[in-house]
KEKE-3310 file (N, C-alpha, C; in steps of 0.2 Angstrom, whole numbers, plus 5000, padded with zeros to 4 digits):
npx = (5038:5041:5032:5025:5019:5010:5002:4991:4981:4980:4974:4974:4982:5002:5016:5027:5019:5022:5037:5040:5033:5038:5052:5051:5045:5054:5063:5054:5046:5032:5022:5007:4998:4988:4973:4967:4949:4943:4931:4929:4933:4931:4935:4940:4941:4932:4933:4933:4939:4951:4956:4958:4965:4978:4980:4980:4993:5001:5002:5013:5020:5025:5026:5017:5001:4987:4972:4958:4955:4947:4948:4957:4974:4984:4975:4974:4984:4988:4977:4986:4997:5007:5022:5027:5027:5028:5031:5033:5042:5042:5046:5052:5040:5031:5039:5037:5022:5021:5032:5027:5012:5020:5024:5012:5006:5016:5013:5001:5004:5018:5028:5027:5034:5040:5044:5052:5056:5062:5056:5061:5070:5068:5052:5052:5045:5030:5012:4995:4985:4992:4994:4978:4975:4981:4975:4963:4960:4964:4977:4994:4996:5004:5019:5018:5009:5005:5005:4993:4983:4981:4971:4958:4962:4958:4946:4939:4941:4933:4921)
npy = (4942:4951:4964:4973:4984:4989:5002:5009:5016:5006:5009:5005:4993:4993:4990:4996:4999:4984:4981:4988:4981:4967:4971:4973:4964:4956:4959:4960:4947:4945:4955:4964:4971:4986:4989:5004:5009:5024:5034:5046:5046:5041:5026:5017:5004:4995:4992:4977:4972:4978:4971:4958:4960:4964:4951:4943:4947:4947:4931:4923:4928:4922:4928:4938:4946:4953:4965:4974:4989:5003:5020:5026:5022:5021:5013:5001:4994:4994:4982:4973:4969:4979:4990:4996:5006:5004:5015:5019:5031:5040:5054:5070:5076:5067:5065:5075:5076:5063:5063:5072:5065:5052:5061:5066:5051:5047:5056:5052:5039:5038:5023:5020:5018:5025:5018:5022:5020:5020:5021:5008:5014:5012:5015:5026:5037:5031:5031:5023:5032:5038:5024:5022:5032:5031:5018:5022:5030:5020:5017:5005:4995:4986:4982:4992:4987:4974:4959:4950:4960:4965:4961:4965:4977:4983:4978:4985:4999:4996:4998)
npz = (5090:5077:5069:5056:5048:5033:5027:5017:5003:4990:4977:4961:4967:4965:4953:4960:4973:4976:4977:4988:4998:4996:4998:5012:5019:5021:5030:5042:5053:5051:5037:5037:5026:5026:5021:5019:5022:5019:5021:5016:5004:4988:4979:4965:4965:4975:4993:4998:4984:4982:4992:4989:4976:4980:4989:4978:4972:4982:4984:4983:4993:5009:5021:5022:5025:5021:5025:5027:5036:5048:5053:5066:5060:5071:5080:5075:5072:5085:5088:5083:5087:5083:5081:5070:5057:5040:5024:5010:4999:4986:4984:4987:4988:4994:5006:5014:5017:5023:5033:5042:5044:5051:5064:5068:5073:5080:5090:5095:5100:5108:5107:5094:5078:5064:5047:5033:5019:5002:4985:4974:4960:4946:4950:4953:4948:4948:4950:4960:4956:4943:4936:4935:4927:4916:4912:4912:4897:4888:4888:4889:4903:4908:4916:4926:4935:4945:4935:4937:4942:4930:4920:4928:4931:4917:4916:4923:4919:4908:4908)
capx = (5038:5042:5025:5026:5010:5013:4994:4988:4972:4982:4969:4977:4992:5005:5022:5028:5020:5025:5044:5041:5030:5043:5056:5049:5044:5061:5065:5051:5042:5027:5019:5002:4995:4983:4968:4962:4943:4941:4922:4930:4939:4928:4941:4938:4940:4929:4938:4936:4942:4957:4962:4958:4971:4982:4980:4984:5000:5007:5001:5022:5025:5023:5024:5013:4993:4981:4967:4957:4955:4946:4949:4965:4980:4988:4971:4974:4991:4987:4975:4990:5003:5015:5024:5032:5023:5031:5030:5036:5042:5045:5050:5052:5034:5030:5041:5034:5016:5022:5035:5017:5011:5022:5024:5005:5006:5019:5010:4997:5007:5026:5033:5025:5040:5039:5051:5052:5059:5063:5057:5068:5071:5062:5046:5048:5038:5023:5007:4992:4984:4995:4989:4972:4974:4983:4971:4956:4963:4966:4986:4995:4998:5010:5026:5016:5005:5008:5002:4989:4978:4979:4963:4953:4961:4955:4939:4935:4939:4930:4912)
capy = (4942:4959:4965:4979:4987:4994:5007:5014:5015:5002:5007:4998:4989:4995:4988:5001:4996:4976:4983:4990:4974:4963:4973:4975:4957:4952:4963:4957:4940:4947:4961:4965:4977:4988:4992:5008:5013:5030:5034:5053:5044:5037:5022:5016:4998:4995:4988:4969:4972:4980:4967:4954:4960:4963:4944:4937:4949:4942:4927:4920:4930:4920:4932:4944:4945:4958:4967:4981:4993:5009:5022:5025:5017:5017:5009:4993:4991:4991:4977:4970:4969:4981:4993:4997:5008:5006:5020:5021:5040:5042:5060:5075:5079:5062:5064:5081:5073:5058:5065:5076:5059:5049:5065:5064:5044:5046:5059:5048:5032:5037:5019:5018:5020:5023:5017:5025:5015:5024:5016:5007:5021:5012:5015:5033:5041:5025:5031:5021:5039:5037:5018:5023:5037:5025:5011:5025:5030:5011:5014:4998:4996:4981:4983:4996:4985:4964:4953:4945:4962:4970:4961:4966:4985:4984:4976:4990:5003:4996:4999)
capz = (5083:5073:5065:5052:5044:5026:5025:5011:5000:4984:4973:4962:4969:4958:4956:4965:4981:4979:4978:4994:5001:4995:5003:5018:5021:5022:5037:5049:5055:5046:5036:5037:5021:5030:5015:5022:5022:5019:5019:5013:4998:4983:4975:4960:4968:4983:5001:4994:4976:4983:4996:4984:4972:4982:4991:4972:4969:4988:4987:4983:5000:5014:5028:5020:5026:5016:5029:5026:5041:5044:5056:5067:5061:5078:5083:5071:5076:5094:5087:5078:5092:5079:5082:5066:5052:5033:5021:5005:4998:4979:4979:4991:4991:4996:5012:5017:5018:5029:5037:5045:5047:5057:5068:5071:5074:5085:5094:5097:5103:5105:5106:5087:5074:5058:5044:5028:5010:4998:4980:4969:4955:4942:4950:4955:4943:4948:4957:4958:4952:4935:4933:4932:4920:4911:4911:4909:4892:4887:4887:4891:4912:4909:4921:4931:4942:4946:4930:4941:4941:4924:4918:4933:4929:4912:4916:4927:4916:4901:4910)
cpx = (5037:5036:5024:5017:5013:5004:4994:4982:4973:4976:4969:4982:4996:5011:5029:5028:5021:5031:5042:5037:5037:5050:5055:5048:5049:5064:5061:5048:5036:5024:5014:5001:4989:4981:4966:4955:4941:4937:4923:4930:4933:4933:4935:4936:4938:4934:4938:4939:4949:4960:4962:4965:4976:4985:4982:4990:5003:5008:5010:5024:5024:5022:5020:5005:4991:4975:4964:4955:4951:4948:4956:4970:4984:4982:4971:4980:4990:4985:4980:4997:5007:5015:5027:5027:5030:5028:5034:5036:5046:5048:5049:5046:5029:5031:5036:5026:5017:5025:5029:5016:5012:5023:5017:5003:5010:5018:5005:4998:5013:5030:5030:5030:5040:5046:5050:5058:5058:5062:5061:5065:5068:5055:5042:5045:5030:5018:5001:4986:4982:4991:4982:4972:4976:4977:4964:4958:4965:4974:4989:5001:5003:5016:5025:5010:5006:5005:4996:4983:4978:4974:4958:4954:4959:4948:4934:4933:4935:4923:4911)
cpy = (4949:4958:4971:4980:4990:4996:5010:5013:5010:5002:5011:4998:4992:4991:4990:4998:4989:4977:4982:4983:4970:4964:4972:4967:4953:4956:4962:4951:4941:4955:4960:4972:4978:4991:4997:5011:5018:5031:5043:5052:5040:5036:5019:5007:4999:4991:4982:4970:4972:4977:4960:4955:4963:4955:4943:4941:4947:4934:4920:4922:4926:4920:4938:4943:4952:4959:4974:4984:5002:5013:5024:5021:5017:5014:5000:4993:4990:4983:4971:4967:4971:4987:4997:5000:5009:5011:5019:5029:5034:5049:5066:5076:5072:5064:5070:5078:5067:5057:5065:5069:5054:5055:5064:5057:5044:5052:5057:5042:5035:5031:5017:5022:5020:5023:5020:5022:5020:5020:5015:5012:5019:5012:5021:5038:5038:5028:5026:5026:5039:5030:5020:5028:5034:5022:5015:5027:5024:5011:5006:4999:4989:4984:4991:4993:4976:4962:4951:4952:4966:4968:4963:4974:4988:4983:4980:4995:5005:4997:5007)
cpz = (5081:5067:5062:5050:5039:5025:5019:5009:4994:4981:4966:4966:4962:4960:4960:4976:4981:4978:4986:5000:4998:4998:5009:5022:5024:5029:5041:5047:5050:5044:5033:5032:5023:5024:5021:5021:5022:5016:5014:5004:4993:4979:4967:4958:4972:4988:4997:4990:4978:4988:4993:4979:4975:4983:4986:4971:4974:4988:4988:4989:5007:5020:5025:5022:5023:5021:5027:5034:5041:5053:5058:5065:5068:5081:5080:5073:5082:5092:5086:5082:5088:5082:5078:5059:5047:5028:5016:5004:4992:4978:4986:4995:4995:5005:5017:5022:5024:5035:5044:5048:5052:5065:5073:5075:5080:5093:5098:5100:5101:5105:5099:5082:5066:5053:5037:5022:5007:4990:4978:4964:4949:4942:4953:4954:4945:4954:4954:4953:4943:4932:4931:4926:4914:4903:4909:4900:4887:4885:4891:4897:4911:4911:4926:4935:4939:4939:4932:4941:4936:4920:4922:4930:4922:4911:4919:4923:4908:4900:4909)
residu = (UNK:UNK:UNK:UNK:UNK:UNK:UNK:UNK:UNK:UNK:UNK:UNK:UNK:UNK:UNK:UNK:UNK:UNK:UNK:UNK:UNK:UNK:UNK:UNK:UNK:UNK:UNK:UNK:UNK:UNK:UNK:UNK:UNK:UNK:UNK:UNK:UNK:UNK:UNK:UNK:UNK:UNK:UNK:UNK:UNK:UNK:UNK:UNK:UNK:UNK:UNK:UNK:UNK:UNK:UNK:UNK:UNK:UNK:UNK:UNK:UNK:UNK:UNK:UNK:UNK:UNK:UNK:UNK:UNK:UNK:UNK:UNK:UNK:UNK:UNK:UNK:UNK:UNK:UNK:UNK:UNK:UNK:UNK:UNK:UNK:UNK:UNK:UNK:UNK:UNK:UNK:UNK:UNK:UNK:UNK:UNK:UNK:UNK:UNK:UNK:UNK:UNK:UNK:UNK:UNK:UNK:UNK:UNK:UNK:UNK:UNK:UNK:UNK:UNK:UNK:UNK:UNK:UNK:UNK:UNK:UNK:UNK:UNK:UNK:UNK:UNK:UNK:UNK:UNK:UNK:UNK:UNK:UNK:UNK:UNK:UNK:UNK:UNK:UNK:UNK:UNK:UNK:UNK:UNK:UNK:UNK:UNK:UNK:UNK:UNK:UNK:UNK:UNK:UNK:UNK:UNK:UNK:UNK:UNK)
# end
C-alpha cells in the first residue's frame, strides 16, 4: 500500500490545502493529514478544532485520514509505514523553506522522499495566515477555505 503524509499546522484548512489533499489522494492508496502539535506555536485552533475541520472538509475523500502528531515527522511516518512526504509550495519563498526541510528529513531517514505540488494558480496568493486576517477583520473568507468551516472561522473570531 502507498501511504503519503500531507503535514502542516492547517490552522485553518484553506482551500488551498484541500487542492493539494485532493490532488494528492489520487496518486496514493491513502493520505494521511498529519495535524502538527507545535508546543512553540500558539494556533488559534487548538489540535482537535483543527483535525475536526479538517475531517468534515475530507469527509467526500475516501482515502484520506486526519491525525494530529507531535514531534519528529519522520518519527510518525516510521509509525505510518510511509515513505512519501507531500508538500505544497505557492511561491519561490515557499520552496526555499522546504527545499531546507526535505534535506533535513532526508537526512534523518534517506529512504524518506519528499514530493512537492505546486498550487493550482488560483490559490497562490491563499495562506491560512491571510484567512485569518481576513476573518479577524470580518471580511468575507468564502472561496478561501471549504464551506463546511466558515461558521466555525467566524465563530472563533467573533469572541
Amino acid at each position: 500500500m502507498r501511504i503519503a503524509i500531507y503535514p502542516g499546522s492547517f490552522d485553518p484548512i484553506t482551500n488551498g490545502h484541500l487542492d493539494i489533499i485532493n490532488r494528492a489522494s489520487k496518486l496514493f492508496d491513502l493520505l494521511i493529514v498529519g495535524v502538527l502539535i507545535n508546543p512553540d506555536k500558539k494556533g488559534v485552533f487548538n489540535e482537535s478544532e483543527r483535525v475536526e475541520l479538517i475531517k468534515r472538509s475530507v469527509k467526500s475523500i475516501p482515502n484520506v485520514e486526519v491525525e494530529s502528531f507531535s514531534g519528529l515527522l519522520i518519527n510518525f511516518m516510521k509509525n505510518k509505514n510511509s515513505k512519501v512526504i507531500i508538500k505544497g509550495l505557492r511561491a519561490l519563498s515557499d520552496f526555499e523553506y522546504e527545499f531546507q526541510m526535505a534535506l533535513m528529513n532526508n537526512k534523518l531517514d534517506p529512504s524518506i522522499e519528499t514530493l512537492f505540488m505546486m498550487t493550482s494558480t488560483q490559490y497562490s496568493y491563499l495562506s491560512s495566515s491571510s484567512v485569518k486576517q481576513v476573518a479577524a477583520f470580518g471580511g468575507c473568507i468564502k472561496d478561501l477555505v471549504p464551506d463546511e468551516v466558515i461558521p466555525d472561522i467566524i465563530k472563533k473570531f467573533k469572541k
